[in-house]
C-alpha positions as CSV (number, residue, x, y, z in Angstrom):
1,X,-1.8,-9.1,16.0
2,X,-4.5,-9.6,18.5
3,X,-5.8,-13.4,18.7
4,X,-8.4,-13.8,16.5
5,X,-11.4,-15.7,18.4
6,X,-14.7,-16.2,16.7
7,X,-18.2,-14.8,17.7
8,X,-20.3,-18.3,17.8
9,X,-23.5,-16.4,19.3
10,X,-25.9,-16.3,16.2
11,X,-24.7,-19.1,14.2
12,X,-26.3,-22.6,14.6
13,X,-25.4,-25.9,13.2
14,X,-22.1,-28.3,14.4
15,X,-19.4,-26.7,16.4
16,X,-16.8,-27.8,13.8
17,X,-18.7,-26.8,11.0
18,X,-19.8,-23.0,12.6
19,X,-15.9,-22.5,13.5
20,X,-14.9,-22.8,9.9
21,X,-17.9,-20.8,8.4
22,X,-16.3,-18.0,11.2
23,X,-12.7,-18.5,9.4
24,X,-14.0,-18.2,6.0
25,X,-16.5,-14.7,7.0
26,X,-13.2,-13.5,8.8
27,X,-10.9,-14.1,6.3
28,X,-13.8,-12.7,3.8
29,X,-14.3,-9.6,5.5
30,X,-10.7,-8.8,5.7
31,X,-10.0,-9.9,9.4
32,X,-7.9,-13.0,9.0
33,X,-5.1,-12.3,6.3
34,X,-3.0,-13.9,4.7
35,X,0.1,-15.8,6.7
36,X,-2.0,-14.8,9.7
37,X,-1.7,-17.5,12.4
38,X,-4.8,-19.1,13.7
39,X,-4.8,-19.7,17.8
40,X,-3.5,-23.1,18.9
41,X,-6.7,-25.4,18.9
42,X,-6.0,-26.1,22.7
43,X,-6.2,-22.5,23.7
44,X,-9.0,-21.7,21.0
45,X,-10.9,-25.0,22.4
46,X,-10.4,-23.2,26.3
47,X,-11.6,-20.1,25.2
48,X,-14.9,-21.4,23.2
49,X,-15.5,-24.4,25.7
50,X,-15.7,-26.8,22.7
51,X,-13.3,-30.5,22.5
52,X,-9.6,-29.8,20.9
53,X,-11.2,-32.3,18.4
54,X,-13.9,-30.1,17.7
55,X,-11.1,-27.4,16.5
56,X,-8.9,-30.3,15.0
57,X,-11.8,-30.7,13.1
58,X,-13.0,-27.7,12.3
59,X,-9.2,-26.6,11.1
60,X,-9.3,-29.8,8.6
61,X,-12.9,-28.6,7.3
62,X,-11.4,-24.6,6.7
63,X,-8.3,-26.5,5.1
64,X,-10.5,-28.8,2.8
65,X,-12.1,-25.6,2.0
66,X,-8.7,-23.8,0.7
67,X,-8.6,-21.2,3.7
68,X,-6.0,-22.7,6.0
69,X,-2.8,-24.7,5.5
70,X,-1.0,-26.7,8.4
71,X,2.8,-26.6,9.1
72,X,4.1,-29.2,11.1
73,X,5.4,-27.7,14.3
74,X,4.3,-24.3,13.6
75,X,0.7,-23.8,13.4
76,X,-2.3,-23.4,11.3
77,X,-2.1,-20.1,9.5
78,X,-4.8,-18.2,6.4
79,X,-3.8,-19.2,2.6
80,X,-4.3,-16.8,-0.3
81,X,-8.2,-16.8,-1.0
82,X,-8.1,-18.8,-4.0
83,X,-9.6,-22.7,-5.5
84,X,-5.7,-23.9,-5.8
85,X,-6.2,-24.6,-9.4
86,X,-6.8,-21.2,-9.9
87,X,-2.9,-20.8,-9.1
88,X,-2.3,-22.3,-12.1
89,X,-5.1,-21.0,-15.0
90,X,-3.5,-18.5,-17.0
91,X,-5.0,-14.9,-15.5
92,X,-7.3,-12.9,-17.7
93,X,-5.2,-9.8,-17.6
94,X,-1.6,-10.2,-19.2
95,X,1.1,-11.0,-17.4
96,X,4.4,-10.3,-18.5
97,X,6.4,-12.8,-18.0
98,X,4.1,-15.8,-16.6
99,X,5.4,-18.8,-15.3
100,X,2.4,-19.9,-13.3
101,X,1.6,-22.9,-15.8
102,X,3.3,-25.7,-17.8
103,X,2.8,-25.4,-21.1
104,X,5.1,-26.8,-24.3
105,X,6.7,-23.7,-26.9
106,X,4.2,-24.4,-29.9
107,X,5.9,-22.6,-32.8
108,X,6.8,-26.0,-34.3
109,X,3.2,-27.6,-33.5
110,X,1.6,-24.7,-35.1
111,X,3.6,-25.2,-38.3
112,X,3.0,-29.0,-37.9
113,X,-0.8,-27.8,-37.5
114,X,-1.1,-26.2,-40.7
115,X,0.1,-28.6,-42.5
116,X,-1.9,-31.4,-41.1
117,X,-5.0,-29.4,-41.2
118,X,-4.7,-28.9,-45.1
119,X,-3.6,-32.4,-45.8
120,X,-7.0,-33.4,-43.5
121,X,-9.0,-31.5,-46.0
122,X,-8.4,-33.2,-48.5
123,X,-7.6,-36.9,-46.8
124,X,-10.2,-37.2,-43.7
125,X,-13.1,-38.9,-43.9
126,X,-15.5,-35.9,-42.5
127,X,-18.3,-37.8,-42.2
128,X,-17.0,-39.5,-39.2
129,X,-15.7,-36.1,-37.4
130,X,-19.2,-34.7,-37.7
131,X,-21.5,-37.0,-35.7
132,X,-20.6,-38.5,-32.2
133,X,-18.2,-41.2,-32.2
134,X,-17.9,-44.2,-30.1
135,X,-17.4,-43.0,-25.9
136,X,-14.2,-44.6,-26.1
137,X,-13.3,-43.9,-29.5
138,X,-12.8,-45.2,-33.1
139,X,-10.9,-48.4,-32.9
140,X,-7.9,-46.6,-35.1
141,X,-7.8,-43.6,-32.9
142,X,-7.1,-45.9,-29.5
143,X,-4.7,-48.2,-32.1
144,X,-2.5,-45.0,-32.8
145,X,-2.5,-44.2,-29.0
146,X,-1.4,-47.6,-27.9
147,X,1.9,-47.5,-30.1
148,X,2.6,-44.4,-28.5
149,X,1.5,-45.9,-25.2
150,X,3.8,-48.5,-25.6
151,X,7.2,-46.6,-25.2
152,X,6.5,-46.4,-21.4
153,X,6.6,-50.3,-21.7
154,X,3.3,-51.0,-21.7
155,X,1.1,-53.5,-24.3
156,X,-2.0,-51.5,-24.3
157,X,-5.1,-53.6,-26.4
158,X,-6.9,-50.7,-27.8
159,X,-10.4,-53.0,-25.8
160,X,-8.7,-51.8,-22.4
161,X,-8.1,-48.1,-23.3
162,X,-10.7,-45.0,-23.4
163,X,-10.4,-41.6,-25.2
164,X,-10.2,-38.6,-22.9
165,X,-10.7,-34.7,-23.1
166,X,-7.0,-34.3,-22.0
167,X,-5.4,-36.2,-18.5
168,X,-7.9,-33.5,-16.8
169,X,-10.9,-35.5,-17.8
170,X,-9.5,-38.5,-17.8
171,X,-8.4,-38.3,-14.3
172,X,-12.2,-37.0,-13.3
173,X,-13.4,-39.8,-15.6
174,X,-11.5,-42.1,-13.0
175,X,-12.6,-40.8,-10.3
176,X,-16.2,-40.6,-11.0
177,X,-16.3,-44.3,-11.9
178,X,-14.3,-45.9,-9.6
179,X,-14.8,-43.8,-5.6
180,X,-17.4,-42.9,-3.9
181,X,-18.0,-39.7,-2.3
182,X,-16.3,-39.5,1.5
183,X,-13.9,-42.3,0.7
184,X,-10.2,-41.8,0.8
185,X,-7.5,-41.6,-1.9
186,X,-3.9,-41.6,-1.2
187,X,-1.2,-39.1,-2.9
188,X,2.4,-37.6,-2.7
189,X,2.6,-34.9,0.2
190,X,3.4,-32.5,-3.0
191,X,1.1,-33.1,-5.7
192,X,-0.9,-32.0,-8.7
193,X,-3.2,-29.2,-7.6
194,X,-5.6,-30.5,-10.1
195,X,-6.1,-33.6,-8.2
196,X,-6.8,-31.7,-5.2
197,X,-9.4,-30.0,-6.9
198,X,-11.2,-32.9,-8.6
199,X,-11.3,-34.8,-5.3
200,X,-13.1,-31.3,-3.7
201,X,-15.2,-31.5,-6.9
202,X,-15.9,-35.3,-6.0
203,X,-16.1,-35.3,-2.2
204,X,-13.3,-37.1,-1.4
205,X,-10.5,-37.3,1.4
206,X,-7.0,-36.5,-0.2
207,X,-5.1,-37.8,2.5
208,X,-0.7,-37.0,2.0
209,X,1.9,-39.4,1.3
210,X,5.4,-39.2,2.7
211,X,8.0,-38.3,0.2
212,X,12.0,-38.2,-0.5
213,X,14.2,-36.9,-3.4
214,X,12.4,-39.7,-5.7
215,X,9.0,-39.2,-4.6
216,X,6.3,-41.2,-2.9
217,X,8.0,-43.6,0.0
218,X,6.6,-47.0,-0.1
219,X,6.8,-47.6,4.0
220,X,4.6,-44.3,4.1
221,X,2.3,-45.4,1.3
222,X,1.7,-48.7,3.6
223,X,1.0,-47.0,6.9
224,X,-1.5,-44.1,5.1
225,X,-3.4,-46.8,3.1
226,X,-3.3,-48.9,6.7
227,X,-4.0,-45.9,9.1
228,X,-7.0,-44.4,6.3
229,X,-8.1,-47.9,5.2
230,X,-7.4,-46.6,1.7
231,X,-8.0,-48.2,-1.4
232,X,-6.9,-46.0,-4.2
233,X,-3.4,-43.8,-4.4
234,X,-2.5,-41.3,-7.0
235,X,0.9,-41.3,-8.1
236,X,3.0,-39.2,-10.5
237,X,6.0,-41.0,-10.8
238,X,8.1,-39.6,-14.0
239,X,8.8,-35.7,-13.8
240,X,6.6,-35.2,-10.7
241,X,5.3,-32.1,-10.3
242,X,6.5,-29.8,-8.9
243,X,9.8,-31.5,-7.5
244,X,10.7,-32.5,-11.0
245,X,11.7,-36.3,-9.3
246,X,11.5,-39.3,-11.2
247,X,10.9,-42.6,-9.1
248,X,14.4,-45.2,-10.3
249,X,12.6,-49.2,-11.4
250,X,13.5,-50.3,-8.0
251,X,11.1,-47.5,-5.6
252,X,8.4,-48.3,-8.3
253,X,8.9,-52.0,-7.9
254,X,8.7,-51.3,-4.0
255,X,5.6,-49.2,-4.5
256,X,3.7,-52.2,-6.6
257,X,4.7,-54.5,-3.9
258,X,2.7,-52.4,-1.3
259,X,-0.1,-51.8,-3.4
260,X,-0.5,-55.9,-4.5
261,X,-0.3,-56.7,-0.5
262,X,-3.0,-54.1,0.5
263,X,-5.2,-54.8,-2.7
264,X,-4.6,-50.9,-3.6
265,X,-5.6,-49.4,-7.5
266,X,-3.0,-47.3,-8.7
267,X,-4.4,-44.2,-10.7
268,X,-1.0,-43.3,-12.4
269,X,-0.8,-39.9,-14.1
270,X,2.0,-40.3,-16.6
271,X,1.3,-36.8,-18.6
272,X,5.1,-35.5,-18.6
273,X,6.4,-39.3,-19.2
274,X,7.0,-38.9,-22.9
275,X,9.4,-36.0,-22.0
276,X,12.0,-38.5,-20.8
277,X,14.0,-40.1,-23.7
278,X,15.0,-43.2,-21.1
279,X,12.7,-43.5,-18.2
280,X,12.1,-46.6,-16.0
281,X,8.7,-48.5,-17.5
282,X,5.3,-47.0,-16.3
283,X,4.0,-48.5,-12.6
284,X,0.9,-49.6,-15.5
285,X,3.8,-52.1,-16.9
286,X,4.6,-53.1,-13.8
287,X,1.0,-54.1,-12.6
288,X,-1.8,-53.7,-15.5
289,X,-4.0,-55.9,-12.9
290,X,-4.3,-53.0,-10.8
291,X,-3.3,-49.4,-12.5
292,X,-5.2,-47.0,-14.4
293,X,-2.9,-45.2,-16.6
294,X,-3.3,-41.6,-17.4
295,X,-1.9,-39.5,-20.1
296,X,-2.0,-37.2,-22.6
297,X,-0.9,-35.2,-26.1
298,X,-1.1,-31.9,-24.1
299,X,2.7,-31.3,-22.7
300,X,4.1,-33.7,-25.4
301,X,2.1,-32.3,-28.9
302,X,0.8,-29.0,-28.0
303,X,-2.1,-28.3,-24.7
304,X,-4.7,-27.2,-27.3
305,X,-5.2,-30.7,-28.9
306,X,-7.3,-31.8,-25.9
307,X,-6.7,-35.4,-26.3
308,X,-6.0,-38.1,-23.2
309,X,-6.4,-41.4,-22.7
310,X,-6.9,-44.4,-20.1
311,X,-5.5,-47.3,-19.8
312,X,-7.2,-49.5,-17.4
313,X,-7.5,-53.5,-16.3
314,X,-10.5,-55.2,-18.2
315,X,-13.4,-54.8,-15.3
316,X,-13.1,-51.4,-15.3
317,X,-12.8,-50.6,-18.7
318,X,-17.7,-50.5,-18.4
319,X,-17.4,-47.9,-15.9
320,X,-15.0,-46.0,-16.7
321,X,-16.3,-45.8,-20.2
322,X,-19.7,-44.9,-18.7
323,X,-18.5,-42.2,-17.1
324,X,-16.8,-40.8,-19.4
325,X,-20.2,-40.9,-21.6
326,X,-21.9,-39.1,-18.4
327,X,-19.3,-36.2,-18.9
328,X,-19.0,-35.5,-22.1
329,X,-21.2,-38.0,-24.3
330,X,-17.9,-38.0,-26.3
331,X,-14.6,-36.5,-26.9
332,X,-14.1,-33.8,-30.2
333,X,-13.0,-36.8,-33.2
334,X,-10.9,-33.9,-34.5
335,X,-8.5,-33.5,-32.1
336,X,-8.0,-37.3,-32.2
337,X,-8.0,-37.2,-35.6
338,X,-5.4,-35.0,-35.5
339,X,-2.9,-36.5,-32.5
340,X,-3.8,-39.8,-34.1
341,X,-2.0,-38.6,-37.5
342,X,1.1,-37.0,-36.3
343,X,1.3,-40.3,-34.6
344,X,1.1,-42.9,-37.7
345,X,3.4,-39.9,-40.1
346,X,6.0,-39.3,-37.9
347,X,4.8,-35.9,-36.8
348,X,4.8,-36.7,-32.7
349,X,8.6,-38.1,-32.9
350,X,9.9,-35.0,-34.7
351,X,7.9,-32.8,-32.8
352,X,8.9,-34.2,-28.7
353,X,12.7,-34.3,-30.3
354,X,12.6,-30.7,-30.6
355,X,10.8,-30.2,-27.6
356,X,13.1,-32.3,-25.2
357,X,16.0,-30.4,-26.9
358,X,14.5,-27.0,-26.8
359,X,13.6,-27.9,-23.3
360,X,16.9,-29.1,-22.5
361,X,18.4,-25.8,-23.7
362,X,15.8,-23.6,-21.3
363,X,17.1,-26.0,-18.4
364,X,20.8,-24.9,-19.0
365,X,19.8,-21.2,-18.9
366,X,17.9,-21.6,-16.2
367,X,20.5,-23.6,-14.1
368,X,23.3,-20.5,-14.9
369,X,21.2,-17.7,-14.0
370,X,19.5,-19.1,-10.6
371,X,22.8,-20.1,-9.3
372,X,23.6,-19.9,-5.9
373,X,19.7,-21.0,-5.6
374,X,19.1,-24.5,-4.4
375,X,17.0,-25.6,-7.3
376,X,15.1,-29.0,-8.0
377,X,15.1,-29.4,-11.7
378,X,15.6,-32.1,-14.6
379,X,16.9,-31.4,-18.3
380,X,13.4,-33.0,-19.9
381,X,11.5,-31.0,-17.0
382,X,9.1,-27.9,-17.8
383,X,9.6,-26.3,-14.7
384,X,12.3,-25.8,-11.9
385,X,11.1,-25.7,-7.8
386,X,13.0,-22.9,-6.8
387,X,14.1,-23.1,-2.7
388,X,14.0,-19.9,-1.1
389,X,16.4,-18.4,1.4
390,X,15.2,-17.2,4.2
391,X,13.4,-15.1,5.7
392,X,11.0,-15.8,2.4
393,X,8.2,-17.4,2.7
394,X,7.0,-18.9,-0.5
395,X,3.5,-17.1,-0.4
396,X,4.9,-13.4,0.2
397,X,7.7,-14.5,-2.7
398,X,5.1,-15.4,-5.4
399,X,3.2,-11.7,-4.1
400,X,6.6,-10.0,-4.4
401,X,7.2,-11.3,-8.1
402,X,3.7,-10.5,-9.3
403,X,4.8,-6.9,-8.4
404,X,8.0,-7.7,-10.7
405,X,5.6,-8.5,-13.5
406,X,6.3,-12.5,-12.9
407,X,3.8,-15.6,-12.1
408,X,5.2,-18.3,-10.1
409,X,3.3,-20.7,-8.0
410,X,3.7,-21.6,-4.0
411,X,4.9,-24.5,-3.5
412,X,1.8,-24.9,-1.4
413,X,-0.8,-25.2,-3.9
414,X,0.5,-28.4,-3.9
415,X,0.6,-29.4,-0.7
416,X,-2.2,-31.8,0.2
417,X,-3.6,-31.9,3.5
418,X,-1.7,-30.6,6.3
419,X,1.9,-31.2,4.5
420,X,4.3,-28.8,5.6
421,X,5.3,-27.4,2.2
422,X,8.9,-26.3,1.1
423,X,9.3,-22.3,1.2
424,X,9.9,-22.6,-2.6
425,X,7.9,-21.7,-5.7
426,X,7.4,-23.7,-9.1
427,X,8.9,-21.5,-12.2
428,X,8.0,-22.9,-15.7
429,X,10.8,-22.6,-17.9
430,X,8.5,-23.4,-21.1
431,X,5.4,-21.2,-20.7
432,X,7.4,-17.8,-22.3
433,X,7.8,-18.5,-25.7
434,X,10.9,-15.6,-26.4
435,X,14.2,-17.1,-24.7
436,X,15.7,-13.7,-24.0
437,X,12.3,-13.0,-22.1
438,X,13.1,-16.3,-19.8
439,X,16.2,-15.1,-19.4
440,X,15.0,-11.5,-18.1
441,X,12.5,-13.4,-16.0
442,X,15.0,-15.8,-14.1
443,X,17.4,-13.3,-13.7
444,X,14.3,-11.1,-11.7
445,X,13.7,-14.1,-9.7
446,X,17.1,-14.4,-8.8
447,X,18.3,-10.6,-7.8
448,X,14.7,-11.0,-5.8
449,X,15.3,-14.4,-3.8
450,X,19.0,-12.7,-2.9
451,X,18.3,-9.0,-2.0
452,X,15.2,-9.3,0.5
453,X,15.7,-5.5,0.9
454,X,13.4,-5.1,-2.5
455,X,10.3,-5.9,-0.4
456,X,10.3,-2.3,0.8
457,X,9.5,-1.4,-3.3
458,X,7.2,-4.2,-4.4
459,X,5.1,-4.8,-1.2
């Protein structure tokens, strides 16, 4: 394609900030597509007799933005023209076989719902899930959650913990109480698009993490938090999404150790945690001085009971309990009644035993019929990160499945910053209910990542 070089004449304001307004018109208006590569910010500096750090900056501002995404030794080239957690929101036409989100099979939690809902009726105490309740909860709603809390080895007291609209909100609850706009937080190269999003939403600088097979590198943590003068990192260290990597005692020991020397908070999001029947004891456990624990009954109960939680040290308990007031006054008692129940009766260890071995099951299938792929995947995992072989680039792959009636999700939408991502796609092995229908999808997936040849009838 011709270079691409941006008409500057009529626009006014910062150099940096005029050259990504001209990416985002261009790629608007259809003249910067998708994949295409953006000049090399010394020739595009030459050619509009601007700095290289006036491009260097205006490529971080388009990237910020969603337009552009860096890869290391290769260039800056246009994204899909999305907000990343749009990747992952189930689309508003139907979607045969979608496995763009992570979501638990809830034909046993809507049995388990019926019957709780009818025993409520005549057991609950409605005048107390009429009115507002407490920002951080009834006292027996936060006692329920800290027995459950406690299998990831942590001794929650219900004072340090606030109620949440899901781990969503109670990661935006975090944020908005504890950074200010323009600061920096540190997170895994790979990493929850919806962290990417809320730090847009909140003005901050996501800066990436180096990572290996069990996630975040503690020698990389020191040198970002060092290098960005960092105080807060993000960390998914049990069933990371999307590399499905679960950090051993030791790494997490490693990581604490970095984070006491540098005096770094640690905003842990533990949400898949409870799907590991042995796991290595929450980072919280490990330093409750200095972590703010995040979870939810959303991927272990079912997503629709929108009910999260914080743990946090004592001094932050105020603030984070007054923002979680300034977002939402309080969260619905219902659903809390509700998790709080299946908790105290039994209902929550019945219902994540089916659900590790029905996800278990959907792991096996998935491990026969992509083989030959190089997969990353755990048995108590909802999803698989499927590696492409080339020529595939994860991008035109997700395109190419769409066209095969199939949602699966770039690898990077997750990539923070300008992190090289993997050519590879996430696959959620939970979000189709009907086995037979996963099987039909991962076998798709599989004749499609091996005959490259099909691009001629899907694209």
């Amino acid at each position: 394609m011709t270079i691409w070089i941006p008409d500057l004449a009529s626009r006014a304001g910062p150099r940096y900030q005029v050259i990504a307004e001209a990416i985002s018109d261009a790629v608007d208006q259809g003249d910067l597509s998708p994949g295409d590569k953006l000049p090399p910010q010394r020739d595009l500096a030459w050619k509009l007799g601007v700095t290289v750090g006036t491009i260097s900056r205006a490529y971080t501002l388009a990237e910020q933005r969603g337009l552009v995404s860096g890869e290391v030794g290769r260039g800056t080239f246009v994204r899909q023209r999305q907000q990343l957690a749009a990747a992952l929101i189930p689309p508003t036409s139907p979607m045969p076989y979608d496995m763009g989100i992570n979501i638990a099979p809830t034909a046993a939690q809507a049995d388990a719902l019926r019957v709780t809902m009818g025993a409520l009726s005549e057991t609950a105490d409605a005048s107390r899930l009429v009115p507002y309740m407490p920002t951080a909860g009834y006292l027996d709603y936060r006692e329920a959650a800290a027995s459950w809390i406690a299998r990831a080895g942590i001794e929650p007291q219900p004072d340090r913990m606030v109620l949440a609209c899901g781990a969503q909100h109670a990661l935006s609850v975090t944020l908005t109480a504890l950074i200010e706009p323009g600061q920096t937080v540190l997170a895994e190269a790979l990493t929850y698009p919806g962290v990417i999003d809320l730090c847009r939403l909140h003005h901050l600088q996501l800066e990436p993490v180096a990572m290996d097979e069990e996630g975040m590198l503690p020698d990389a943590l020191e040198r970002a938090a060092r290098h960005h003068h960092a105080r807060f990192v993000a960390i998914n260290p049990t069933l990371h999404n999307p590399t499905t990597a679960t950090m051993s005692l030791a790494r997490r020991e490693a990581i604490v150790a970095v984070a006491r020397s540098l005096d770094l908070t640690i905003i842990e999001d533990d949400v898949y945690g409870w799907m590991k029947a042995e796991r290595p004891p929450a980072i919280a456990a490990l330093a409750p001085e200095r972590t703010i624990f995040v979870s939810s009954a959303s991927k272990s109960f079912a997503p629709g009971l929108r009910a999260g939680w914080i743990v946090a040290p004592e001094p932050l308990v105020r603030p984070i309990t007054a923002a979680a007031y300034a977002t939402s006054v309080c969260q619905p008692p219902l659903m809390h009644e509700i998790v709080s129940s299946w908790i105290r009766d039994g209902t929550a260890d019945r219902l994540m035993s089916g659900l590790r071995q029905e996800v278990a099951r959907r792991q096996e299938l998935a491990a026969t019929l992509l083989d030959g792929l190089r997969i990353d995947a755990d048995p108590a995992s909802f999803h698989v990160l499927i590696h492409l072989p080339p020529p595939w680039r994860s991008a035109e792959f997700a395109e190419a499945a769409v066209r095969l009636g199939i949602r699966v999700v770039p690898a990077s939408t997750f990539a923070v910053g300008q992190t090289a991502a993997p050519h590879a796609v996430r696959a959620s092995v939970t979000s189709i209910m009907d086995r037979d229908a996963l099987a039909e999808a991962l076998t798709r997936l599989r004749d499609l990542a091996f005959t490259r040849n099909q691009l001629r009838g899907v694209i």
